[in-house]
C-alpha positions as CSV (number, residue, x, y, z in Angstrom):
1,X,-9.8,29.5,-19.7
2,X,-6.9,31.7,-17.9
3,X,-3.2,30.3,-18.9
4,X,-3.0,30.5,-14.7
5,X,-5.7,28.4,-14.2
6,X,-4.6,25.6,-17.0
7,X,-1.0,25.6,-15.2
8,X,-2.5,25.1,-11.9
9,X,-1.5,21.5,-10.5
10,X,-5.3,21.6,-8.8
11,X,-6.3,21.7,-12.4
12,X,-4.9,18.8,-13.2
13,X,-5.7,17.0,-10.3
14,X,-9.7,17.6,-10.8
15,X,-9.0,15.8,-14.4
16,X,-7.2,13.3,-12.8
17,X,-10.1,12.6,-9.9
18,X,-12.4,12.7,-12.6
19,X,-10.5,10.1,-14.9
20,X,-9.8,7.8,-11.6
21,X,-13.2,7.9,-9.9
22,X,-14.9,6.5,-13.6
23,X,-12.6,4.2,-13.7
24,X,-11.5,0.9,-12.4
25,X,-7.7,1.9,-12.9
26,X,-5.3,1.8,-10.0
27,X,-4.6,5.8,-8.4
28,X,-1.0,5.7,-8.9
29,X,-1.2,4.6,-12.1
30,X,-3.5,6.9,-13.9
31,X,-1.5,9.5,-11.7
32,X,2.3,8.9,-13.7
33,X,0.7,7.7,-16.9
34,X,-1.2,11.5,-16.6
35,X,2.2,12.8,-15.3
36,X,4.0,11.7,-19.0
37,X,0.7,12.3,-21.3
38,X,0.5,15.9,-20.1
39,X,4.2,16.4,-19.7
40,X,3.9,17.5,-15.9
41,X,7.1,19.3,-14.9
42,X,8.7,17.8,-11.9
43,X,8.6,20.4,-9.0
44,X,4.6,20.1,-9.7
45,X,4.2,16.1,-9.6
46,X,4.8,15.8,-5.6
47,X,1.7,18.2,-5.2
48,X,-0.4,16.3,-7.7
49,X,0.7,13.4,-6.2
50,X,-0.3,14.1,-2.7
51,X,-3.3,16.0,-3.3
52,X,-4.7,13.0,-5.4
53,X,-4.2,10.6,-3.1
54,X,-4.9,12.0,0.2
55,X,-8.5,13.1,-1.6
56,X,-8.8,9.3,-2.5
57,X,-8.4,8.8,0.9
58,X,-10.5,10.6,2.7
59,X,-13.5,10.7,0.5
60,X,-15.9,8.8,2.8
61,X,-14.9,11.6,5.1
62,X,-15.6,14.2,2.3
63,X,-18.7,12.8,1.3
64,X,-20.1,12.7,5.0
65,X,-19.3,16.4,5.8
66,X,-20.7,17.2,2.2
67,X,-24.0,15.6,2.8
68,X,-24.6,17.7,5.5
69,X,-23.8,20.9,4.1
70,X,-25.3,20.3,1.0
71,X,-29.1,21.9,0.8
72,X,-30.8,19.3,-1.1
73,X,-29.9,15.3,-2.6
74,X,-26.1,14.9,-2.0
75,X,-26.3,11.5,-4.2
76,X,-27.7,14.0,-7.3
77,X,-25.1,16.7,-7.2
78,X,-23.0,16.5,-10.0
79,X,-19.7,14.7,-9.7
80,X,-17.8,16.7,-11.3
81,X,-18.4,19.3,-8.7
82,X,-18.1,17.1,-6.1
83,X,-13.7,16.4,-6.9
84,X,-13.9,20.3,-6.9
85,X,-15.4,20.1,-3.3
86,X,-13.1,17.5,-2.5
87,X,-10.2,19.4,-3.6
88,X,-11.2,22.5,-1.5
89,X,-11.9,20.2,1.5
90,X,-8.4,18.8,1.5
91,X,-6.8,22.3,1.1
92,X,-8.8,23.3,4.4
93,X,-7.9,20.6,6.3
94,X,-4.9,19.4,5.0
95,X,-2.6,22.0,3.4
96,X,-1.8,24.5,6.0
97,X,0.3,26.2,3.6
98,X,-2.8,27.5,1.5
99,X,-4.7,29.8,2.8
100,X,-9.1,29.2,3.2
101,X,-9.6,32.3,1.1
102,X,-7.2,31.0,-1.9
103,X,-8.7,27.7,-1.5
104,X,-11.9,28.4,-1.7
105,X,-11.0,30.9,-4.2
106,X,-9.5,28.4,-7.0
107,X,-12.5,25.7,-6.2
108,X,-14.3,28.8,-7.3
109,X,-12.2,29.6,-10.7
110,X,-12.5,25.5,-11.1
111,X,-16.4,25.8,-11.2
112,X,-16.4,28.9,-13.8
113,X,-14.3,27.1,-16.1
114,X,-16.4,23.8,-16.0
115,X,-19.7,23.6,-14.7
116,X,-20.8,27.6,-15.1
117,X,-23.7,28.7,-12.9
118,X,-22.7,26.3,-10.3
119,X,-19.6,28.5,-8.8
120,X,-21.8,30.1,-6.1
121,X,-22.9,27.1,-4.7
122,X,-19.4,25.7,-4.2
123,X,-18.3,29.0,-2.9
124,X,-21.2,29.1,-0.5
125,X,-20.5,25.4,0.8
126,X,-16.8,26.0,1.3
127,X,-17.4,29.4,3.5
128,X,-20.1,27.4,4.9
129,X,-17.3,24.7,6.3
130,X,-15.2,26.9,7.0
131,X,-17.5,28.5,9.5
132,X,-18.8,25.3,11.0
133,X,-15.6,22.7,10.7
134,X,-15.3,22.3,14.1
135,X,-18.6,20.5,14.8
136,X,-17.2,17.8,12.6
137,X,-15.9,15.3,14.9
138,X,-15.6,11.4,16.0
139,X,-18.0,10.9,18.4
140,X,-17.4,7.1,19.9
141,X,-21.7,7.1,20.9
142,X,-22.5,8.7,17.7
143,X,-21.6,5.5,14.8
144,X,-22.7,8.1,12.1
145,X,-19.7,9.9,12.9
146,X,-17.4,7.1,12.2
147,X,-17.5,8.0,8.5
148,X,-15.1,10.6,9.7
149,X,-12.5,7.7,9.8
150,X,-12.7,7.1,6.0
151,X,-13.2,3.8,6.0
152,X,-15.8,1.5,4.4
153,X,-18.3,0.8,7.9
154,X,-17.8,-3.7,7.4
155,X,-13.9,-2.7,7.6
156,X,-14.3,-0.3,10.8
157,X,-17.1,-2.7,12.8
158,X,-14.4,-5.6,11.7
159,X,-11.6,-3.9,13.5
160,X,-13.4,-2.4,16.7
161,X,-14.6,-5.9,17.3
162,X,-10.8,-7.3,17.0
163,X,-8.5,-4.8,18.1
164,X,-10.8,-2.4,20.0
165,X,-12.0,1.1,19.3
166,X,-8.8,3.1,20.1
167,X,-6.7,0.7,18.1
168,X,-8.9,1.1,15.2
169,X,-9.4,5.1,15.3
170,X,-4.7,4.3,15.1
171,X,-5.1,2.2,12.1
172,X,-7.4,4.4,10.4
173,X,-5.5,7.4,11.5
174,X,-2.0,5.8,9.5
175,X,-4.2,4.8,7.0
176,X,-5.2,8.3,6.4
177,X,-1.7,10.0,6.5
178,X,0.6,10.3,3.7
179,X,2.5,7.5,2.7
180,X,6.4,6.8,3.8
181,X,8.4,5.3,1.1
182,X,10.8,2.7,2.4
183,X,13.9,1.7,0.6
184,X,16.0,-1.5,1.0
185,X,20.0,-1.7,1.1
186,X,20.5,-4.9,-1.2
187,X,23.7,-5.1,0.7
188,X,25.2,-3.7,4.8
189,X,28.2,-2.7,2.6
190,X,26.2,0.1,0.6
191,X,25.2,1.5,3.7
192,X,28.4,3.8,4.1
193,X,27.4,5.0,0.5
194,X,24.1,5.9,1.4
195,X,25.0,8.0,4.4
196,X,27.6,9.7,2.1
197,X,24.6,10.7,-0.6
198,X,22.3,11.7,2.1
199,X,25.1,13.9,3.7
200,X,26.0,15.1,0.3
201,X,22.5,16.2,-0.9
202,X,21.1,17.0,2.6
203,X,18.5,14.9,2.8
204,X,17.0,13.4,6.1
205,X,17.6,9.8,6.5
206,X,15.8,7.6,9.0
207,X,17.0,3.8,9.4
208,X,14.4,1.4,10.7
209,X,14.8,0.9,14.5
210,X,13.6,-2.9,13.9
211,X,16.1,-3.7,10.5
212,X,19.5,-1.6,9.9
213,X,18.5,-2.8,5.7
214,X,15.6,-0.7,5.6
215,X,15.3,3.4,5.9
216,X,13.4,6.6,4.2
217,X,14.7,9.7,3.3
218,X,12.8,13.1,3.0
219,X,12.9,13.4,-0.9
220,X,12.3,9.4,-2.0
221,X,11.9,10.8,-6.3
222,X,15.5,12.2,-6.1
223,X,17.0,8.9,-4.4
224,X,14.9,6.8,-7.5
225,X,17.0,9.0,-10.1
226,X,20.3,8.5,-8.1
227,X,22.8,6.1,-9.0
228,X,22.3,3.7,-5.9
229,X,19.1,3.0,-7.2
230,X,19.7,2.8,-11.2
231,X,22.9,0.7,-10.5
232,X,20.6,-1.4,-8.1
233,X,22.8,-0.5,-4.5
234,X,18.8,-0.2,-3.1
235,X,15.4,-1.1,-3.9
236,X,12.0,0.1,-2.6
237,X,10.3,-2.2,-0.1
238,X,8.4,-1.8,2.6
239,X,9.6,-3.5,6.2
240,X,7.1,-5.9,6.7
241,X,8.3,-7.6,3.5
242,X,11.6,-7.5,4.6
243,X,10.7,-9.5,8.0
244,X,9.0,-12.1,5.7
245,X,11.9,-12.7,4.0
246,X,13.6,-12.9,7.2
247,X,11.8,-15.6,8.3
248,X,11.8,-18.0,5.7
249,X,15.6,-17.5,6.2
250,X,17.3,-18.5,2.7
251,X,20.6,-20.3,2.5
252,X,22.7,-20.5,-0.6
253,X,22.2,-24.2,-0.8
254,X,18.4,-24.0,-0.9
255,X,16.6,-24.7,-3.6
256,X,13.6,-22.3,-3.3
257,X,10.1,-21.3,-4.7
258,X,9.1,-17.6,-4.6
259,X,5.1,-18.0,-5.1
260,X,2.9,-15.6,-6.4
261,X,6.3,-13.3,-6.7
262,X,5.9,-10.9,-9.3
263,X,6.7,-7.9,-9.5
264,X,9.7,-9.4,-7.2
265,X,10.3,-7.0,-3.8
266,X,10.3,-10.8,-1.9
267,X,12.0,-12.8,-4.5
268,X,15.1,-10.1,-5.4
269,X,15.3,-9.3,-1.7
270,X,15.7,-13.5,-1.2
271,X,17.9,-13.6,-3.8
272,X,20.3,-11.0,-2.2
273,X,20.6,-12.7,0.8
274,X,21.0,-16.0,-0.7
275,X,23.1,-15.3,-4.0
276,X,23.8,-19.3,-5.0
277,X,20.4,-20.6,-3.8
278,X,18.0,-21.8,-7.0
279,X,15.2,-19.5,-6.8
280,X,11.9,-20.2,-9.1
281,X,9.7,-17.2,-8.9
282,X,5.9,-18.5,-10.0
283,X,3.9,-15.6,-11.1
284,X,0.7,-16.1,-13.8
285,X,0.8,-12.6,-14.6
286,X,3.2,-11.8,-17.0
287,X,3.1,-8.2,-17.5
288,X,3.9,-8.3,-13.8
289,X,6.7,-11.3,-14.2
290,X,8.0,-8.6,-17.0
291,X,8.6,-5.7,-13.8
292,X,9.9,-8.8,-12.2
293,X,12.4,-9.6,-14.8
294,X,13.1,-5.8,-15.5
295,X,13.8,-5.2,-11.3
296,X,16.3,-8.1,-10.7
297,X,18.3,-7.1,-13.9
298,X,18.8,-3.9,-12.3
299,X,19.7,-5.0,-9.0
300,X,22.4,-7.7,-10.9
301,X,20.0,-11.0,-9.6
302,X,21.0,-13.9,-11.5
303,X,20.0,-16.6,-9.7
304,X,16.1,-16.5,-10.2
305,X,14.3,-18.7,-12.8
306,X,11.3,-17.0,-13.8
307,X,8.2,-19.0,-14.3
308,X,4.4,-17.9,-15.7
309,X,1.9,-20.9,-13.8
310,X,-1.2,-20.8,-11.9
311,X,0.3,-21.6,-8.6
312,X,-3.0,-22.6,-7.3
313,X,-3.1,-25.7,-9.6
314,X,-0.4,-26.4,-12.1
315,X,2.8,-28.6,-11.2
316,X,5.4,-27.0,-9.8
317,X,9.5,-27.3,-9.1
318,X,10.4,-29.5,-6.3
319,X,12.0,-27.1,-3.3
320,X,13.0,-27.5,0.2
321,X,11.6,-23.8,1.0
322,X,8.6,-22.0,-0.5
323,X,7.3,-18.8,0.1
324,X,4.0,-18.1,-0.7
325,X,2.5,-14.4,-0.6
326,X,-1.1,-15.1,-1.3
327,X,-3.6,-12.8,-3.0
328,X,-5.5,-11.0,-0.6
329,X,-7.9,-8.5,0.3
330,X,-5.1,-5.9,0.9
331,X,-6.4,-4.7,4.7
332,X,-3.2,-4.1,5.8
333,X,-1.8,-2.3,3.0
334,X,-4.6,0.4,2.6
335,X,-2.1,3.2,3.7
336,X,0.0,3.2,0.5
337,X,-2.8,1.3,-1.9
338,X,-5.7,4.1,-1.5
339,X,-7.6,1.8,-4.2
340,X,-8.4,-1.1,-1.2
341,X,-10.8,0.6,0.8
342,X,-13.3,2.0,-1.7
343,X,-13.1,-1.2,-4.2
344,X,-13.0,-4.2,-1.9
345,X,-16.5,-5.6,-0.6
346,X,-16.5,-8.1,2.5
347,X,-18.0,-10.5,0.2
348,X,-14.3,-10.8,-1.8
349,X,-13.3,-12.4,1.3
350,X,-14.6,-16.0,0.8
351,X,-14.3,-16.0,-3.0
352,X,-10.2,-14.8,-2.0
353,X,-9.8,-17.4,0.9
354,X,-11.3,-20.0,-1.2
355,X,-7.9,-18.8,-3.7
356,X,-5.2,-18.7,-0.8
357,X,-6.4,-22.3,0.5
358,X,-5.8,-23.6,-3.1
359,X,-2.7,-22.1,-3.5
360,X,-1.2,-23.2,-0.2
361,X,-2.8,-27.2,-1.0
362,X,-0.9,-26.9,-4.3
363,X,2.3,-25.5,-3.3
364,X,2.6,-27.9,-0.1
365,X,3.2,-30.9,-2.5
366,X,6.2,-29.4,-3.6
367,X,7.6,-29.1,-0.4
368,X,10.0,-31.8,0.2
369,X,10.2,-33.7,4.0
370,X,11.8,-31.6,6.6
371,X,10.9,-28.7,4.1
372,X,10.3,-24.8,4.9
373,X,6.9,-23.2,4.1
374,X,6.4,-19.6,4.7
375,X,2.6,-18.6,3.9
376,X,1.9,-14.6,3.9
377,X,-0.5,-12.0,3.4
378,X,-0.6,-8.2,3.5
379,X,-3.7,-8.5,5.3
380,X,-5.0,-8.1,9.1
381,X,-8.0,-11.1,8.6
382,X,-8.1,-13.8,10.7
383,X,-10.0,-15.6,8.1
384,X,-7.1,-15.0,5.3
385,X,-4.3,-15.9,8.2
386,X,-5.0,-17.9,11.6
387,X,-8.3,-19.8,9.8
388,X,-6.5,-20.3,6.5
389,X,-3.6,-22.0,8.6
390,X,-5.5,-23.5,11.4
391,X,-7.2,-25.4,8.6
392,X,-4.1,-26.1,7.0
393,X,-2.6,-28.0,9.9
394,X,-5.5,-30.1,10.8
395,X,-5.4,-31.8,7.4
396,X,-1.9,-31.9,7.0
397,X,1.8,-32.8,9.3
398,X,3.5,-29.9,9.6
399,X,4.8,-27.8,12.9
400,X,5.0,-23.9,13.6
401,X,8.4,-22.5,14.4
402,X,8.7,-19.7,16.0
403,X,8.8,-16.7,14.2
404,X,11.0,-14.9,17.0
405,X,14.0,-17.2,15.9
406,X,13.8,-15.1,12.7
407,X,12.9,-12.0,13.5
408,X,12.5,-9.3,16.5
409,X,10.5,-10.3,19.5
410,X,8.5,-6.6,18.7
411,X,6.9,-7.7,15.5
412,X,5.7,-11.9,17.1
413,X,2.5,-12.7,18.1
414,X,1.5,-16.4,19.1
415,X,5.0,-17.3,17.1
416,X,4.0,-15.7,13.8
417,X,4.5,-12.1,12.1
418,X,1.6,-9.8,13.2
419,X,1.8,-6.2,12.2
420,X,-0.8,-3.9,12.5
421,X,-0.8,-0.9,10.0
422,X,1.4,1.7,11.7
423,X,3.1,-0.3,13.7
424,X,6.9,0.8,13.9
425,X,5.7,3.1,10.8
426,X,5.2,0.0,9.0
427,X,2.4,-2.0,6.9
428,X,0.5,-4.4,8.3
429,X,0.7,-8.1,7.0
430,X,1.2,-11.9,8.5
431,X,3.7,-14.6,7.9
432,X,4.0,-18.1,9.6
433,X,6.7,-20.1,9.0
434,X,6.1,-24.2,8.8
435,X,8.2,-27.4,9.0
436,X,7.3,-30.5,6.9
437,X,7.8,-33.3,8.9
């Protein structure tokens, strides 16, 4: 093996691919555990990063233009050579930077190294594409063709169905592209500071047009190493959590449960805007309650009481708001968590909603009288949201206030939270916020 070839960062990502897809490890972190184990340098991680992912993401594409290039049983060839196909598909399509020839070229060097006496066949495939990529598109009369969209076909014929073919070739679209990595401002008064270090670094900073807390910048692994973040001036979070937070609204006399809170974006986040409020953050994972515990003691939170219960069944502290952020199928997070799509099956959606029902029966008899109750999800199901709630209200004396009291008008449908992926660049969840009378 060439010295070149071992240093390559598509190298590393085939070993990667290979380690993920026989696996049931989450992407990102077999990516940064691989990152420290093979002592990746820095300027090559971004790459890796990104060409990991984005192959995780578009596999069901991959695997459909593949199949019909392939000469022979597309379900026999061997895996190994498909990641090296995968990686030289993405290059094609993807990384206008690369040229075909050099990306067919180290899919080429990849075979000889590992799977000898195969390297024609992925050269010929790959010049093959090349030739004939145009012929692969979305046809709306042609459902074969949806497996261009990269998505599992019970997610896609889910979404058409609800939201409508265009809206679902959007979703899918966002779903598809890279991920933005949002930060939070703890505080408006850091703001000035983090103008000053994106002036003094040149970086391109982009504020939310819905929340002034919330905004990017162009290189996110710098601002993580910077002292706003070690010093805990910002945090990373994604809008849509921010608006959920929003809604239930804290106040520094409220005593308040944070369920299922770990690993804390919500409860640190609630406990910024409410500094005096009692906060119990109810978790029954405690590696996670341990990234909880590690996160507000960098951002200086010291008014959250940590506690490792089953939510869905074990007694809990007395409050006069709870927010619960059920477990859930994930359908609205699929963007940044590239795991959802391939792992989920529609049939984890009863055995889930059977979970979220339970937890929101429990955590209701902790609410006292005149109480808030804030139930969310990061997914786009009616049967995880409306049906969940609807079924809630008909047992139960409780009235839905309007979420655009809260929040902006934009992100309110039928008075609750409903963001569609992509939406205002954001990921798509619910939230409904509920008075105990």
């Amino acid at each position: 093996m060439s010295l070149n070839l071992k240093e390559d960062s598509r190298y590393h990502a085939f070993h990667v691919l290979k380690e993920y897809f026989n696996s049931t490890a989450y992407a990102q972190d077999m990516i940064n555990k691989s990152f420290h184990s093979q002592k990746i340098p820095i300027e090559r991680r971004n790459y890796i990063n990104n060409l990991v992912l984005g192959i995780i993401r578009n596999k069901g594409k991959f695997d459909y233009i593949l199949t019909d290039l392939y000469d022979g049983d597309y379900t026999k060839l061997k895996s190994g050579i498909k990641y090296i196909l995968y990686i030289g598909l993405f290059q094609l399509d993807y990384l206008k930077s690369t040229p075909d020839h050099a990306a067919v070229s180290i899919s080429v060097d990849l075979t000889k190294n590992k799977y000898r006496g195969l390297d024609k066949l992925v050269n010929a495939i790959l010049r093959n594409y090349i030739k004939r990529r145009d012929e692969y598109f979305l046809d709306n009369n042609k459902k074969e063709t949806y497996s261009l969209l990269s998505h599992p076909m019970w997610i896609v014929n889910r979404w058409i169905k609800k939201y409508g073919y265009k809206k679902t070739l959007d979703i899918c679209d966002f779903n598809n592209s890279e991920q933005t990595v949002w930060f939070r401002a703890n505080n408006l008064k850091y703001k000035k500071e983090i103008l000053t270090y994106a002036k003094s670094d040149n970086e391109n900073i982009n504020f939310h047009p819905l929340h002034e807390l919330f905004f990017n910048v162009s290189n996110s692994q710098r601002l993580i190493k910077s002292n706003l973040f070690i010093k805990g001036k910002i945090s990373v979070q994604n809008p849509t959590n921010g608006f959920i937070v929003d809604l239930l609204n804290p106040k520094n006399n409220d005593v308040i449960l944070d369920g299922c809170g770990a690993p804390g974006g919500k409860g640190t986040f609630i406990s910024h805007k409410a500094p005096k409020a009692k906060i119990f953050s109810i978790d029954n994972n405690k590696k996670r309650i341990n990234l909880f515990i590690n996160s507000a003691k960098r951002q200086n939170n010291k008014n959250i009481v940590f506690k490792n219960n089953d939510i869905s069944k074990d007694n809990l502290p007395e409050c006069n708001k709870i927010l619960i952020d059920v477990p859930c199928t994930g359908t609205g997070v699929i963007n940044r968590r590239v795991d959802i799509r391939w792992r989920r099956k529609l049939s984890d959606m009863k055995k889930i909603t059977i979970l979220q029902s339970r937890i929101l029966e429990n955590a209701s008899k902790y609410l006292k009288s005149n109480g808030i109750l804030v139930y969310s999800t990061c997914s786009i199901e009616n049967d995880e949201n409306e049906n969940i709630i609807e079924d809630f209200l008909n047992r139960h004396d409780y009235v839905v206030e309007d979420a655009a009291n809260y929040v902006k008008k934009d992100i309110v449908r039928e008075k609750s939270i409903k963001i569609l992926p992509g939406e205002y660049g954001m990921d798509g969840g619910y939230a409904i916020r509920l008075r105990k009378l």
